[in-house]
N, C-alpha and C positions, 0 to 999 in steps of 0.2 A: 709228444702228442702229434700222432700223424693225418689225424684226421680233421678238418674244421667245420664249425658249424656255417650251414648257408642257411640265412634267413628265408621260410618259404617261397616268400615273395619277390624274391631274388632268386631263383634255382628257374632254370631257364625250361627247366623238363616237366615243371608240377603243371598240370592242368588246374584251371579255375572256377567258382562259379560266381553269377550275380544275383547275388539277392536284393530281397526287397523287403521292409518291415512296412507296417500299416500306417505310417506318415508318410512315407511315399520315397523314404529316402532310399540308394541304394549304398551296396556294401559289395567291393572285392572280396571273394573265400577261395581256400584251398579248398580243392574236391575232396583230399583226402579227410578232412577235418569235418566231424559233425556239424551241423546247422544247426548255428543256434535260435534257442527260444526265441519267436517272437517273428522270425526272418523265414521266410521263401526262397525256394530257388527261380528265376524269370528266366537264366541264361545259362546255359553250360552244361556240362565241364568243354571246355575249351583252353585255347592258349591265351596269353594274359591279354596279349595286343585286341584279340577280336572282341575279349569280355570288356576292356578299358573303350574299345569303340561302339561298343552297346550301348557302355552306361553313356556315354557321351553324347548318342543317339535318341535316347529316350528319357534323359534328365529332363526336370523341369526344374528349374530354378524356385524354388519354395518362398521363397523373402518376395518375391511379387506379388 
């Protein structure tokens, strides 16, 4: 077997999006990968580092 599997979220080359569901929370996606039910997209497709400084950027801490 010459080939290996790389977890999406690990392959340094996939683009990503941010979403968001109606509690407010947010969710790392592959672009390539349908949106699921219930989730928006707020950010992307970009590279992971810009999308992980979005969420970073516009989280709010919910348990407050």
């Amino acid at each position: 077997m010459s080939e290996q599997y790389v977890n999406p979220f690990d392959d340094p080359e996939n683009q990503f999006l941010v979403l968001i569901n109606q509690c407010g929370q947010y969710s790392l996606w592959p672009d390539f990968k349908p949106t699921p039910s219930g989730w928006k997209n707020t950010f992307g497709p970009s590279d992971k580092q810009r999308c992980i400084a979005y969420i970073e950027a516009h989280w709010q801490d919910i348990r407050v």
